[in-house]
ChimeraX commands (.cxc) that place a marker at each C-alpha (Angstrom):
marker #1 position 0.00,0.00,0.00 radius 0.5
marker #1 position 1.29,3.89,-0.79 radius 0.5
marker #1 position 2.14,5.75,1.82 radius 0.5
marker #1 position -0.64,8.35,0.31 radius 0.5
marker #1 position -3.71,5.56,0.44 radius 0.5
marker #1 position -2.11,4.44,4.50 radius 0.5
marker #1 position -2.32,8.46,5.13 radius 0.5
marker #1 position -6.08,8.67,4.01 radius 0.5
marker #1 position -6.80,5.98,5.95 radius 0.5
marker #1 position -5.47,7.05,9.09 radius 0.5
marker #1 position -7.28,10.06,8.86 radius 0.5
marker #1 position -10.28,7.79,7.48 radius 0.5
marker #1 position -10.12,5.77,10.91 radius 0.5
marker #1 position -9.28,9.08,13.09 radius 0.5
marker #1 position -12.43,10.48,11.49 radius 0.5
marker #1 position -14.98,7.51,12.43 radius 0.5
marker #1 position -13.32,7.58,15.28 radius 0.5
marker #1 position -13.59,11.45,16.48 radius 0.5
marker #1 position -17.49,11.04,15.34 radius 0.5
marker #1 position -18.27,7.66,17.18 radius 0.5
marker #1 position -16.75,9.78,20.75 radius 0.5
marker #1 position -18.70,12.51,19.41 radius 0.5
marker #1 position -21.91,10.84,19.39 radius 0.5
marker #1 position -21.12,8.50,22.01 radius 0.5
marker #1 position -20.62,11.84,24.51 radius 0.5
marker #1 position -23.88,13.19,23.21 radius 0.5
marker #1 position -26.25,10.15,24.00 radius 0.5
marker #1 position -24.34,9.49,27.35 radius 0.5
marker #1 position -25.16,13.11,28.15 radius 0.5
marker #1 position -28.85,12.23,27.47 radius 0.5
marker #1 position -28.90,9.44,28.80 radius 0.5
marker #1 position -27.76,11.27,32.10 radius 0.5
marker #1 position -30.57,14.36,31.91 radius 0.5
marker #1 position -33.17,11.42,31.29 radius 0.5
marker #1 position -32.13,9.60,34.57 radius 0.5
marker #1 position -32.38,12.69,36.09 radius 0.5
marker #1 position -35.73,14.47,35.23 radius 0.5
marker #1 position -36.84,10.36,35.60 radius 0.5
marker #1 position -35.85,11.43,39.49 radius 0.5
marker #1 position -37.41,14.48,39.57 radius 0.5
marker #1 position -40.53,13.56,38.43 radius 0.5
marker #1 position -41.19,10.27,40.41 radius 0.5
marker #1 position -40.00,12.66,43.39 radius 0.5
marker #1 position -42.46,15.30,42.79 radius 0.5
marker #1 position -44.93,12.76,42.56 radius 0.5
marker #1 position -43.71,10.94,45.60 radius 0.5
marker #1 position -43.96,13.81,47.99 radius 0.5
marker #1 position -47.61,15.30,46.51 radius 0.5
marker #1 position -49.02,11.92,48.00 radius 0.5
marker #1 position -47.00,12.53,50.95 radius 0.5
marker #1 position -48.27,15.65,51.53 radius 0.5
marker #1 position -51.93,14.83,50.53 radius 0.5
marker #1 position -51.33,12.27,53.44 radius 0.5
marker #1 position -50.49,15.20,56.09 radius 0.5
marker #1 position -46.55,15.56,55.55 radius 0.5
marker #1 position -45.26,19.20,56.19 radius 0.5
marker #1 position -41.75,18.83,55.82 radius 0.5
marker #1 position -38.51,17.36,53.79 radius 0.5
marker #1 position -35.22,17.34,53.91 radius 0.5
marker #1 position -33.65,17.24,50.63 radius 0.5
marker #1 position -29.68,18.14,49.00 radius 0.5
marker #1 position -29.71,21.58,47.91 radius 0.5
marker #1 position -26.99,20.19,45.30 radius 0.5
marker #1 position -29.29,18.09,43.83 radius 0.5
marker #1 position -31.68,17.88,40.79 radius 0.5
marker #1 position -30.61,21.57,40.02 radius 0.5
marker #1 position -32.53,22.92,36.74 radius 0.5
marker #1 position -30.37,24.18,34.01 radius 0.5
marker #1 position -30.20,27.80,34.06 radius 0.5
marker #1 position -31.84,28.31,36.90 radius 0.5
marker #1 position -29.29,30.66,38.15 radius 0.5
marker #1 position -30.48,32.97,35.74 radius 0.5
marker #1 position -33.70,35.45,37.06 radius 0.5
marker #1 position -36.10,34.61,34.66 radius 0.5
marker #1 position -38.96,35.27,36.42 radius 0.5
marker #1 position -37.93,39.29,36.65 radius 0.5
marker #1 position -37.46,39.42,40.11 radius 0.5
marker #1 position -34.65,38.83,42.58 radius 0.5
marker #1 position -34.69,41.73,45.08 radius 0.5
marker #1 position -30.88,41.29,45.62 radius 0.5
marker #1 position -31.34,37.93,47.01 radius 0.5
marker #1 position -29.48,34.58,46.18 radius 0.5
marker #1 position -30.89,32.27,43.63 radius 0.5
marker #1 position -33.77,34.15,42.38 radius 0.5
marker #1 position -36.23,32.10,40.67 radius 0.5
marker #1 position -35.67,31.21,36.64 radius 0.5
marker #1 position -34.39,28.70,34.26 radius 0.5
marker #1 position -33.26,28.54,30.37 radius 0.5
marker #1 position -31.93,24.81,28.52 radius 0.5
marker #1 position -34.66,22.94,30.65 radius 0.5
marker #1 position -37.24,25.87,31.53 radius 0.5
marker #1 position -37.01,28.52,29.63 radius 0.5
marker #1 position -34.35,31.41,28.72 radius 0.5
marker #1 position -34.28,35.38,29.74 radius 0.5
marker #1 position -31.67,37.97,30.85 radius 0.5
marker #1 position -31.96,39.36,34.39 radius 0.5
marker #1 position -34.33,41.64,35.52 radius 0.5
marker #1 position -34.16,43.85,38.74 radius 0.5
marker #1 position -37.28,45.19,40.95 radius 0.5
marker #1 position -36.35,48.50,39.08 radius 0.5
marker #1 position -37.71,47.13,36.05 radius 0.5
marker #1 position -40.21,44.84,36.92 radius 0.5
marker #1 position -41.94,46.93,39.90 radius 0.5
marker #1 position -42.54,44.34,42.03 radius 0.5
marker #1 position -44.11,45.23,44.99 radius 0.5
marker #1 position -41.68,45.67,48.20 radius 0.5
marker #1 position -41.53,42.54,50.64 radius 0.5
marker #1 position -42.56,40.61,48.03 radius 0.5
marker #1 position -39.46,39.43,48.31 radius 0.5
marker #1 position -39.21,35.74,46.11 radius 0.5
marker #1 position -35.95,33.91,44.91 radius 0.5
marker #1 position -33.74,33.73,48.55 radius 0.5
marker #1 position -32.35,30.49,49.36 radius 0.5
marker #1 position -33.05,30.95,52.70 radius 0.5
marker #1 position -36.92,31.60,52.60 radius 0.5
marker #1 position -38.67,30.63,55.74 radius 0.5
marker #1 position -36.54,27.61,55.22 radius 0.5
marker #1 position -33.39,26.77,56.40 radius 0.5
marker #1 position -30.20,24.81,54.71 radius 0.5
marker #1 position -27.68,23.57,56.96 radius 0.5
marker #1 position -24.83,21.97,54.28 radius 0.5
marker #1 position -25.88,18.65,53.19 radius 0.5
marker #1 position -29.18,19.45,54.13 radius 0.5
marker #1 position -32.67,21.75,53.29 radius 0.5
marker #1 position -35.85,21.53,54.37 radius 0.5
marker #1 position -39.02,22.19,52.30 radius 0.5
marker #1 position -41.75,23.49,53.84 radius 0.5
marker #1 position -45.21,22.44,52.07 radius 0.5
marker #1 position -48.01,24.75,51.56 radius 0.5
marker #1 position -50.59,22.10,50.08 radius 0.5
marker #1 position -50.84,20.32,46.69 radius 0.5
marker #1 position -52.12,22.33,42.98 radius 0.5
marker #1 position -54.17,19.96,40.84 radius 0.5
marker #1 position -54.92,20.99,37.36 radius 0.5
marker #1 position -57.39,18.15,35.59 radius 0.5
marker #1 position -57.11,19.03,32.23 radius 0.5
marker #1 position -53.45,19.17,31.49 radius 0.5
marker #1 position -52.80,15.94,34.32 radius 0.5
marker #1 position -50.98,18.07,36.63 radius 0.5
marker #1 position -50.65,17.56,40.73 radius 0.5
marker #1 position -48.05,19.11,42.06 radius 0.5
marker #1 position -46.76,19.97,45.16 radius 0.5
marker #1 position -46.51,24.06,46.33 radius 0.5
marker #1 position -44.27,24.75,48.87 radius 0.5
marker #1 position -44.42,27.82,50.84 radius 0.5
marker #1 position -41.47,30.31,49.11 radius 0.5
marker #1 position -40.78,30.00,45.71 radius 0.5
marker #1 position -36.85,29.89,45.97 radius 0.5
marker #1 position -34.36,28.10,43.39 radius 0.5
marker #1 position -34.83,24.64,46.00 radius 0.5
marker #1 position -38.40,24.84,45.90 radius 0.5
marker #1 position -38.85,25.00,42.45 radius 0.5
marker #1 position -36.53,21.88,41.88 radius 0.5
marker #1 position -39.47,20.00,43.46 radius 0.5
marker #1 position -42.67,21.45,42.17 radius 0.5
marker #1 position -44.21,24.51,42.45 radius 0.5
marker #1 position -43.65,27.31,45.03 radius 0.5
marker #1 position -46.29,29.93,46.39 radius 0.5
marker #1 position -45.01,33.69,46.37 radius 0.5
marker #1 position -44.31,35.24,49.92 radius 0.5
marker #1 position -46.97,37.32,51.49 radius 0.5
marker #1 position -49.19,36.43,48.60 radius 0.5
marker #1 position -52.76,35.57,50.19 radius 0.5
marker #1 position -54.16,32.38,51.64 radius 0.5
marker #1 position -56.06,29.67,49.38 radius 0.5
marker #1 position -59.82,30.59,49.62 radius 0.5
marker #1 position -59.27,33.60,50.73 radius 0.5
marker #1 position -59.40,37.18,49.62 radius 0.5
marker #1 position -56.61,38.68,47.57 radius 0.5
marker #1 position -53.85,37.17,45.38 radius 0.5
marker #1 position -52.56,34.12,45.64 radius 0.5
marker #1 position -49.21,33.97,43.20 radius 0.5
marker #1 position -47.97,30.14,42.64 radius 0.5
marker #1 position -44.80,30.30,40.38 radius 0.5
marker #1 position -43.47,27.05,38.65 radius 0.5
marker #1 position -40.70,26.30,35.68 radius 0.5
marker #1 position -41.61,25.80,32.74 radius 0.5
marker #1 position -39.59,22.73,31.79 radius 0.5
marker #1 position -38.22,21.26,28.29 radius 0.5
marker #1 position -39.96,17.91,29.71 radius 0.5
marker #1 position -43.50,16.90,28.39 radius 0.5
marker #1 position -45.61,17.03,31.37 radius 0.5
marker #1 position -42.47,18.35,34.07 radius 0.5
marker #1 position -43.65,20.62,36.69 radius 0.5
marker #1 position -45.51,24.25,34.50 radius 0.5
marker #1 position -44.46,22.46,30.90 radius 0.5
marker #1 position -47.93,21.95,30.02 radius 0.5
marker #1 position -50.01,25.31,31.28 radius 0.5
marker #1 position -50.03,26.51,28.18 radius 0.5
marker #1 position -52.71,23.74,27.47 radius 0.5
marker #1 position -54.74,25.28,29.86 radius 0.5
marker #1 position -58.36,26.76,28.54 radius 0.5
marker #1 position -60.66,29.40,29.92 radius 0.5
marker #1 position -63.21,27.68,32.07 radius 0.5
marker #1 position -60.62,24.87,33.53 radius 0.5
marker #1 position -60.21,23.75,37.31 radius 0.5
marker #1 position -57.57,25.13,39.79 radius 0.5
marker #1 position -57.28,23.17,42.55 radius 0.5
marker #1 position -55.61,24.07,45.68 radius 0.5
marker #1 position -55.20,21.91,48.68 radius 0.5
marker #1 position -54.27,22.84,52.23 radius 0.5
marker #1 position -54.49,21.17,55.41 radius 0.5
marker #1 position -57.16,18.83,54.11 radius 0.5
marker #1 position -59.47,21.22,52.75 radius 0.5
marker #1 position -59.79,22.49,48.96 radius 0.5
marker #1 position -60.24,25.45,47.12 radius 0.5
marker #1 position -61.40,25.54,43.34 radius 0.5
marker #1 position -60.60,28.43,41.18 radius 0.5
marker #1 position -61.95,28.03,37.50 radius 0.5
marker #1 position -59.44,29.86,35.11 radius 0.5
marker #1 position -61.35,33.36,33.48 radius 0.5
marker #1 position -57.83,34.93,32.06 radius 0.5
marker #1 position -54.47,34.02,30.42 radius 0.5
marker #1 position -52.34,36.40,29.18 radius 0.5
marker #1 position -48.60,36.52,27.59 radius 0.5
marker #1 position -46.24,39.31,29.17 radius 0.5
marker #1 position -43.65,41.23,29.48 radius 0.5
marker #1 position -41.69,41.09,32.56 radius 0.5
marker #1 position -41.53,44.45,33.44 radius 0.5
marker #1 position -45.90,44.21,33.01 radius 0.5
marker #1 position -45.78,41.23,36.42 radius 0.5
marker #1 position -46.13,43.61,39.43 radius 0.5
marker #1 position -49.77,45.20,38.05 radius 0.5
marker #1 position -50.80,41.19,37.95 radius 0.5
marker #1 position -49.16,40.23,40.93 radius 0.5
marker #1 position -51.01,43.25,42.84 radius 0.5
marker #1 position -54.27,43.34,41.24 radius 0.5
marker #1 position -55.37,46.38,43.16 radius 0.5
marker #1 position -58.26,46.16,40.55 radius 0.5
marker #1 position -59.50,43.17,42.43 radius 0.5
marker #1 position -60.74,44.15,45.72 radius 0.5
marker #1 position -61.70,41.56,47.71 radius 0.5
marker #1 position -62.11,38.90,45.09 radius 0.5
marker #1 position -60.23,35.64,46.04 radius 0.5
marker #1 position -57.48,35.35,43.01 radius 0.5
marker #1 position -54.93,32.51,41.87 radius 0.5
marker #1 position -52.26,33.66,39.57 radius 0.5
marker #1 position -49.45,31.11,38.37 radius 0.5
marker #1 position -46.83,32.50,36.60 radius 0.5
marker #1 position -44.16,30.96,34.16 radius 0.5
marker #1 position -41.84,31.31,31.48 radius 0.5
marker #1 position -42.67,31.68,27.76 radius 0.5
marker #1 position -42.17,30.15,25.17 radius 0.5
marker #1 position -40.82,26.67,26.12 radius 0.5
marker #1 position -37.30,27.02,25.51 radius 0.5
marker #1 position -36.60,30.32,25.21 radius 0.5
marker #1 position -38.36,31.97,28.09 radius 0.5
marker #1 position -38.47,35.89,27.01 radius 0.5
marker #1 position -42.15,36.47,28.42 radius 0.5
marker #1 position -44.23,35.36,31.04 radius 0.5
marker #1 position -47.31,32.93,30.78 radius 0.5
marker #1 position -49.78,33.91,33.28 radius 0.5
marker #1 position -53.34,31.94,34.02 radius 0.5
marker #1 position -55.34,33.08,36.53 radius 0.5
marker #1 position -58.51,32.51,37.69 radius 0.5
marker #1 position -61.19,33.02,40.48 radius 0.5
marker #1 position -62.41,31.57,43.22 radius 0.5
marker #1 position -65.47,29.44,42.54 radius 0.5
marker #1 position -68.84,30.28,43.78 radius 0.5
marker #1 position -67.14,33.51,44.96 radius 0.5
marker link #1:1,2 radius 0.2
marker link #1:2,3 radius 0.2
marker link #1:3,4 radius 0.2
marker link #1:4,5 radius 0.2
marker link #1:5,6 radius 0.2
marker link #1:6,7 radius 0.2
marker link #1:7,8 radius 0.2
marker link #1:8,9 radius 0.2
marker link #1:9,10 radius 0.2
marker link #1:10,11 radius 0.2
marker link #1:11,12 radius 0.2
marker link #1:12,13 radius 0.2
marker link #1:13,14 radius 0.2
marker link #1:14,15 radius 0.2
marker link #1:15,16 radius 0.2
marker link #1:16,17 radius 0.2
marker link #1:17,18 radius 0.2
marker link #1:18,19 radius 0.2
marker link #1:19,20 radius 0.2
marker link #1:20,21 radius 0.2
marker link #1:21,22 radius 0.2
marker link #1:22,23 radius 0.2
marker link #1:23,24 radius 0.2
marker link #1:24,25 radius 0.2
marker link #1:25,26 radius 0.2
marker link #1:26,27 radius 0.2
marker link #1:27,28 radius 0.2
marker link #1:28,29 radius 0.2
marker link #1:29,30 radius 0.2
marker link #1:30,31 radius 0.2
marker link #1:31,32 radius 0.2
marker link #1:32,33 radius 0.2
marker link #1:33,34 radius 0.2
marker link #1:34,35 radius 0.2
marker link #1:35,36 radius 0.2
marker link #1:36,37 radius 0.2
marker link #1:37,38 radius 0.2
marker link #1:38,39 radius 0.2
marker link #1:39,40 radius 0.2
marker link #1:40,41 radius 0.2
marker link #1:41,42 radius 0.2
marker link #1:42,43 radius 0.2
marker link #1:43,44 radius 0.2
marker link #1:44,45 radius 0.2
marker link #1:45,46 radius 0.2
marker link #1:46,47 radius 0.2
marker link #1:47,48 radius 0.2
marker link #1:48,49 radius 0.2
marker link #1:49,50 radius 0.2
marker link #1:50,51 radius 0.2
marker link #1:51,52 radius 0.2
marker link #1:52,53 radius 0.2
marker link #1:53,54 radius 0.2
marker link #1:54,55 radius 0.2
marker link #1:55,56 radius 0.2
marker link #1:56,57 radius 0.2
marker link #1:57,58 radius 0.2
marker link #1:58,59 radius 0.2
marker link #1:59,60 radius 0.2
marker link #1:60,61 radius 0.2
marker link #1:61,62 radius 0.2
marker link #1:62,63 radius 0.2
marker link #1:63,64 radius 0.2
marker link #1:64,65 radius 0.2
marker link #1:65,66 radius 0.2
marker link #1:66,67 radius 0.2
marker link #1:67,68 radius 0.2
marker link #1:68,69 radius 0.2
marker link #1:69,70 radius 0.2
marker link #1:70,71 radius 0.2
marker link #1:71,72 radius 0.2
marker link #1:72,73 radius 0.2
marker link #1:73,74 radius 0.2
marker link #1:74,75 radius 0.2
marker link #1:75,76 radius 0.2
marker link #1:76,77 radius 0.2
marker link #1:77,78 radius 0.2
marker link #1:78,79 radius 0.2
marker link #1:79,80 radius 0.2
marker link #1:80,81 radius 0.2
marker link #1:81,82 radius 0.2
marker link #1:82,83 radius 0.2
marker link #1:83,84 radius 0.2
marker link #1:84,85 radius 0.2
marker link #1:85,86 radius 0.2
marker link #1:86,87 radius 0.2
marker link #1:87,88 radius 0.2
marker link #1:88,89 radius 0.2
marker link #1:89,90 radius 0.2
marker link #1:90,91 radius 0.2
marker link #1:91,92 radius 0.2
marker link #1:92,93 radius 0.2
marker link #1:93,94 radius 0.2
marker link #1:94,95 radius 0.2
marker link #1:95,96 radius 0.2
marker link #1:96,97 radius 0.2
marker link #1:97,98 radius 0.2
marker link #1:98,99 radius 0.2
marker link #1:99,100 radius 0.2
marker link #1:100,101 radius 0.2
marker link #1:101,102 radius 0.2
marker link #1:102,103 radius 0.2
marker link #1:103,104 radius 0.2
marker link #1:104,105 radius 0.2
marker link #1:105,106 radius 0.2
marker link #1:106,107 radius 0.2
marker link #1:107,108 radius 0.2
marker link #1:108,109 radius 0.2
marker link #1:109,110 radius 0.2
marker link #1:110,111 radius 0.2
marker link #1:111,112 radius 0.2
marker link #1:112,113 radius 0.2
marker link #1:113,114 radius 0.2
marker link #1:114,115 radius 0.2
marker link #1:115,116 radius 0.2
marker link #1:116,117 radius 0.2
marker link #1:117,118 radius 0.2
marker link #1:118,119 radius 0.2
marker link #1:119,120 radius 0.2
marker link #1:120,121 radius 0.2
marker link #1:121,122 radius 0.2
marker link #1:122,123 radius 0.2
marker link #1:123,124 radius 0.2
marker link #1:124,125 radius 0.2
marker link #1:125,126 radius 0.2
marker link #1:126,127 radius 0.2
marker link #1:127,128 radius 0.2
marker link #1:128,129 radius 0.2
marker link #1:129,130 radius 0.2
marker link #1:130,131 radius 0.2
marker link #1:131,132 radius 0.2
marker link #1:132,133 radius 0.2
marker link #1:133,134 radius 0.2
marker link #1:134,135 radius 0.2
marker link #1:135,136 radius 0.2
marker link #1:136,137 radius 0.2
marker link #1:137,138 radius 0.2
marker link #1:138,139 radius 0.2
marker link #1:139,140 radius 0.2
marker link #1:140,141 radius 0.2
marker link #1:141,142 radius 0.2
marker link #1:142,143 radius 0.2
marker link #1:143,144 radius 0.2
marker link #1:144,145 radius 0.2
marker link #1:145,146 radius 0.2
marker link #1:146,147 radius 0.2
marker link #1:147,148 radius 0.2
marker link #1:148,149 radius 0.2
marker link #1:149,150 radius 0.2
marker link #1:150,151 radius 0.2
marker link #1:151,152 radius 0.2
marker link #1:152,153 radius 0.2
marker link #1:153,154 radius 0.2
marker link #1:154,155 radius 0.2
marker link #1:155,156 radius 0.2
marker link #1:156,157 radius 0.2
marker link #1:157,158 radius 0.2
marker link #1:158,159 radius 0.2
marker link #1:159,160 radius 0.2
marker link #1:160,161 radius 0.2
marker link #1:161,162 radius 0.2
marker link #1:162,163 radius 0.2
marker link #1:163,164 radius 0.2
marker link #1:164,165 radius 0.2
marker link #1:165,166 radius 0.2
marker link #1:166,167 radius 0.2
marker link #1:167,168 radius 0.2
marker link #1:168,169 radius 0.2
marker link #1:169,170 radius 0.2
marker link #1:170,171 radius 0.2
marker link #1:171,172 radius 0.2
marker link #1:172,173 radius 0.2
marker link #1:173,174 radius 0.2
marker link #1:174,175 radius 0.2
marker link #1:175,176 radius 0.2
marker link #1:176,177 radius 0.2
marker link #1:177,178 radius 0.2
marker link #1:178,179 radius 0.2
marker link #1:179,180 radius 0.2
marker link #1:180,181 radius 0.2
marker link #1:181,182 radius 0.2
marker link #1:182,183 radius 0.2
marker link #1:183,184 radius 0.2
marker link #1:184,185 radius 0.2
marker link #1:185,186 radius 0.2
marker link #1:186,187 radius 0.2
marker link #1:187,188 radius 0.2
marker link #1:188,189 radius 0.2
marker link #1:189,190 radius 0.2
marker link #1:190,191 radius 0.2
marker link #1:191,192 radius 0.2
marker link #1:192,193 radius 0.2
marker link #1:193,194 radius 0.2
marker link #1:194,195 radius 0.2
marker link #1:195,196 radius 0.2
marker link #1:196,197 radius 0.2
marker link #1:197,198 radius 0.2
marker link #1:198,199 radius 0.2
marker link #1:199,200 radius 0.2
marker link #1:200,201 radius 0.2
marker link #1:201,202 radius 0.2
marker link #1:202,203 radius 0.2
marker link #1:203,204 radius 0.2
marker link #1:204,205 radius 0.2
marker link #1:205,206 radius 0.2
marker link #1:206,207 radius 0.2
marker link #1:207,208 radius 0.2
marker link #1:208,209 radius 0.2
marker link #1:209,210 radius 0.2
marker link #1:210,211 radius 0.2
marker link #1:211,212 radius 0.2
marker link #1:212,213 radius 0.2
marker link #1:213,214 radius 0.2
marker link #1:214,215 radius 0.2
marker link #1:215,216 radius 0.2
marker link #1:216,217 radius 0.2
marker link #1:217,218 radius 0.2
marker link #1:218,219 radius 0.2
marker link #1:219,220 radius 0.2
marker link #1:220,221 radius 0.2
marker link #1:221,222 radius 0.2
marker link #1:222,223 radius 0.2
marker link #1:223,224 radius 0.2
marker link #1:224,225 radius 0.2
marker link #1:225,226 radius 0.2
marker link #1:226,227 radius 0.2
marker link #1:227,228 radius 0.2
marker link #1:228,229 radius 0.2
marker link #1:229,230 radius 0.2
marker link #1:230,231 radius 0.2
marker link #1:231,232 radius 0.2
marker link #1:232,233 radius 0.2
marker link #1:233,234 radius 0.2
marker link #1:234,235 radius 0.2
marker link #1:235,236 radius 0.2
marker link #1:236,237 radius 0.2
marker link #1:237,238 radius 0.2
marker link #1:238,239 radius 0.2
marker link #1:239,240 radius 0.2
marker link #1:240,241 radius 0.2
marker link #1:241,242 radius 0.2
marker link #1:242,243 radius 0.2
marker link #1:243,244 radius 0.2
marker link #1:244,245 radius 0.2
marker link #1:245,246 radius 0.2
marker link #1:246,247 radius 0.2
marker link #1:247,248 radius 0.2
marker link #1:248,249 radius 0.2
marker link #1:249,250 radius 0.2
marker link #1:250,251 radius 0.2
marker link #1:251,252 radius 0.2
marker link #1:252,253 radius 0.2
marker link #1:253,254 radius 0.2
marker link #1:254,255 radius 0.2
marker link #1:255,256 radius 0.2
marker link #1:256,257 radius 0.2
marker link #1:257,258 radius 0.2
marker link #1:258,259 radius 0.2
marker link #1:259,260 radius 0.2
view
């Protein structure tokens, strides 16, 4: 054999060879961010029944199941705190946005790692607020009470000083809007006018039906989050990112309290 045809086909087998490592790095990636979202979701689903049951608390790794991106403060509002609330490859994509531009109403104060919570190194403890069921689109869900970069690992997380379920006011749930079909917020834009909301807290449940969905800007969340407008109308606002993927606006479907 030449010496020309033994060079092509070195670089002939160095070629396969780059492109089977190639690929082979790609599906073990996959593979990896399959195994976990697999987690995530059976533990999501895991602790809604535990809570359902009467469960208020759980200790979890704040180093685990992270969400891509979620460093990032999607959601428009971080109040100087650590870890405000967001995500982009698995949720949803968006630069940073301060109070400043958002107006978000003071002590409203979303995104800190610390919450009402507490995380002692290997350790953090979620603190449950109830369970959000939403019939239509097959989502239950746990809400824990903060809605902090842990919480929203695990389900969906209920905005500080936002009002009580059933009662009057605003109750703000925020959740990620994930890459994954059917992962935590993924599917609310399914949702129609005239669909269920239902909350559940300490065994008893509150049904919103759904009246409103709108697409935002960022800087347009504080009038919806407020909803002077309102009164003393009993409100349920959940907010996420939108469009899946990118994340540049904010999906918002709210609804009122039935019978009320």
């Amino acid at each position: 054999m030449s010496s020309s045809k033994k060079a092509l086909l070195l670089i002939l087998i160095f070629w396969t060879g780059s492109v089977i490592v190639i690929f082979g790095f790609i599906a073990l990636h996959q593979m990896r961010k399959q195994s976990v979202e697999n987690e995530r979701d059976d533990r999501i689903g895991q602790m809604a029944g535990e809570i359902q049951k009467g469960e208020e608390s759980f200790l979890v790794d704040p180093d685990a199941l992270p969400v891509s991106g979620e460093e990032d403060e999607a959601f428009g509002y971080a109040n100087g705190n650590i870890g405000a609330v967001g995500n982009t490859s698995d949720a949803g994509s968006s630069s940073a946005a301060n109070d400043a531009e958002t107006g978000i109403p003071e002590g409203y104060s979303c995104g800190n790692i610390s919450n009402a919570n507490s995380s002692s190194g290997s350790e953090y403890i979620l603190t449950s607020y109830g369970t959000i069921e939403i019939p239509s689109i097959g989502l239950e869900l746990p809400v824990w009470d903060g809605a902090g970069v842990i919480e929203l690992r695990y389900g969906a997380g209920r905005m500080p000083l936002s009002c009580e379920a059933g009662s009057p006011g605003n109750l703000v749930i925020f959740g990620h809007r994930m890459r994954r079909y059917g992962s935590i917020f993924n599917r609310l834009g399914e949702v129609s006018i005239g669909d269920a909301i239902t909350v559940t807290r300490n065994g008893s449940s509150f049904s919103y039906i759904v009246d409103q969905i709108v697409t935002i800007e960022p800087s347009e969340i504080s009038y919806y989050i407020s909803r002077e407008d309102e009164g003393d109308a009993c409100v349920i606002t959940l907010i996420t990112c939108t469009p899946v993927g990118v994340g540049t606006q904010r999906l918002l479907v709210i609804g009122h309290l039935q019978g009320s």
